[in-house]
Steps between C-alpha positions, in 0.01 A plus 500: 500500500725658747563800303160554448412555901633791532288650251159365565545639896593842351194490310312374850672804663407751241142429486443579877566856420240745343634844331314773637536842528442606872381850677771617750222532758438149460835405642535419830872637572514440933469157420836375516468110583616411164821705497842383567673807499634713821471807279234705583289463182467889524827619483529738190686371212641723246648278272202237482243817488723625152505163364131458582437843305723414179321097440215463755476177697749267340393233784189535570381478906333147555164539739283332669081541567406586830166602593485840314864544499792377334807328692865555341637180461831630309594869403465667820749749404424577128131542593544748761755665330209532181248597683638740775804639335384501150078544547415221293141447575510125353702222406565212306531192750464123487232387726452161656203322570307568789561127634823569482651423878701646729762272493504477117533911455792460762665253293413690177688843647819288566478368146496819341822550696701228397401506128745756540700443713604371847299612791756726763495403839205698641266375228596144598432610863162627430344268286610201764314744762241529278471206372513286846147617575400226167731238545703332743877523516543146307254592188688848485820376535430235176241738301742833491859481711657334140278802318680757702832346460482322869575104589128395584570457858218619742762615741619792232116629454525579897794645470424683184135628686667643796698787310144631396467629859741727441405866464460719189888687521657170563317264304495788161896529549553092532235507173732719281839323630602800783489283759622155528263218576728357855504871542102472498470214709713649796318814487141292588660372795545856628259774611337702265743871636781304500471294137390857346808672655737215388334546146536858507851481526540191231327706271675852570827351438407270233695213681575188284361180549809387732480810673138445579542208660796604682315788653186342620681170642736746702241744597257217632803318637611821681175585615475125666847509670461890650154445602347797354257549169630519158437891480689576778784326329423648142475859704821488678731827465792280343215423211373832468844714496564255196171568316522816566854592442540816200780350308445183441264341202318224527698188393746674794215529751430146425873375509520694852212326596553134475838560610330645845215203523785261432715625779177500679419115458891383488681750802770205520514520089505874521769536777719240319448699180639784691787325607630339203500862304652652818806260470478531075603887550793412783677297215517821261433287186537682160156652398452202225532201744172366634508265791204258547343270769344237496108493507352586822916494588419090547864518532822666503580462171522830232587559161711743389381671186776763230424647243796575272488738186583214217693172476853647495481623898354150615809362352737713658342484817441114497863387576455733817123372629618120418808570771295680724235181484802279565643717776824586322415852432608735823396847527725749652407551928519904370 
């Protein structure tokens, strides 16, 4: 009985749509309440355009009856990208029935996602937006949170609503993985200059996901302590001369730059730094030993680091180190 469920609601399923081949006109394409996608549905796309001219439609775009019109429920993409880049005049959809509700062609578009695969970030932000206007945070937390890979807690579909405020650069970049989702959150609780300067400069430098972080929280920390707006701390001359600078590429123009914020947000950290490699070059240490601090120099403790060529030196230099660790070993005054 159990393994014959599955089946019978497929069959259920199938038997709402109806195969139909559909005039371009007919398709209502600035009616985007069903799609779950920051990408603007008209952005040209070469490589879906060729495969669209080699086999057609291998998915065809699920719609919906309204009034005279059709609503896309699925296929945003491949059915602009038919009709406007190709000039298909009609195409081969799967239509719904008229009753068919709001709510259940809402659900419906986030089922053709996860058929296939799991929903990214953004899509699980919009279609709790969306989706809030049918149900209450409790139903959509049980109904679709485990769907979209999610505990079904009503306090995640808040917090999974609130990144659909964000705008089209931010929320396009935190779509395709560019931008990290703490990344995202900090940014709404900025102004709208300052979050798109801060993501200008994430994005120019292509900063990893650590790096992202670390920027924002120093920026916004910085901007706090000094008293002044983010932008005036992003457009500082110390920032500019190293985004600017000829010689340097940009893994170096991002190296120069979170060492800068970080002396920035740490002074006490930076002028320590500064110390401890001052007195490093009075001891005149061969170029292959490395001496170490502790972290955040919690202490005075440091680790002397060699590196010797093979096995052989270390054991002709042990017998020396081993005296000089026990004190026996006495340079010359000269």
């Amino acid at each position: 009985m159990t393994n014959q469920q599955p089946a019978e609601c497929n069959m259920t399923l199938s038997r709402q749509f109806l195969r139909s081949t559909v005039l371009a006109a007919q398709i209502d394409f600035s009616d985007l309440s069903c799609r779950l996608s920051p990408l603007p549905p008209d952005t040209e796309d070469d490589a879906l355009a060729a495969s669209i001219r080699r086999t057609g439609l291998l998915h065809p775009p699920i719609l919906r009856p309204r009034g005279d019109l059709y609503q896309l429920v699925n296929g945003h993409r491949r059915s602009y990208t038919a009709v406007h880049q190709l000039c298909c005049h009609s195409l081969h959809c799967l239509i719904l029935p008229p009753e068919t509700g709001d709510r259940e062609a809402l659900a419906l578009a986030l089922e053709a996602i996860v058929c296939k695969r799991s929903p990214t970030i953004m899509e699980r932000a919009l279609f709790c937006q969306k989706m809030l206007d049918f149900l209450d945070e409790q139903e959509l937390a049980a109904d679709f949170l485990p769907l979209m890979g999610l505990a079904p807690t009503p306090f995640l579909v808040r917090r999974q609503a609130e990144l659909a405020a964000l705008e089209e650069p931010f929320a396009v970049a935190l779509h395709q993985g560019r931008l990290q989702e703490s990344v995202a959150r900090e940014l709404l609780a900025i102004s709208l200059p300052e979050r798109l300067a801060l993501y200008e400069l994430i994005d120019w430098l292509q900063l990893s996901a650590g790096n992202q972080k670390k920027v924002t929280q120093t920026c916004r920390e910085l901007s706090r302590r000094q008293r002044v707006s983010l932008l005036k701390i992003l457009g500082s001359e110390e920032i500019k001369k190293i985004l600017d600078h000829p010689e340097m590429n940009v893994p170096q123009k991002t190296a120069a730059l979170m060492q800068h914020l970080g002396e920035l947000r740490y002074p006490r950290l930076a002028a320590a730094t500064d110390e401890f490699n001052a007195w490093c070059r009075s001891l005149r240490l061969p170029e292959d030993w490395r001496l170490t601090p502790t972290r955040s120099f919690e202490d005075d403790r440091v680790t002397l680091t060699m590196t010797l060529e093979n096995r052989e030196i270390l054991q002709q230099r042990l017998p020396r180190l081993r005296a000089a660790v026990k004190g026996e070993y006495k340079q010359d005054d000269a």
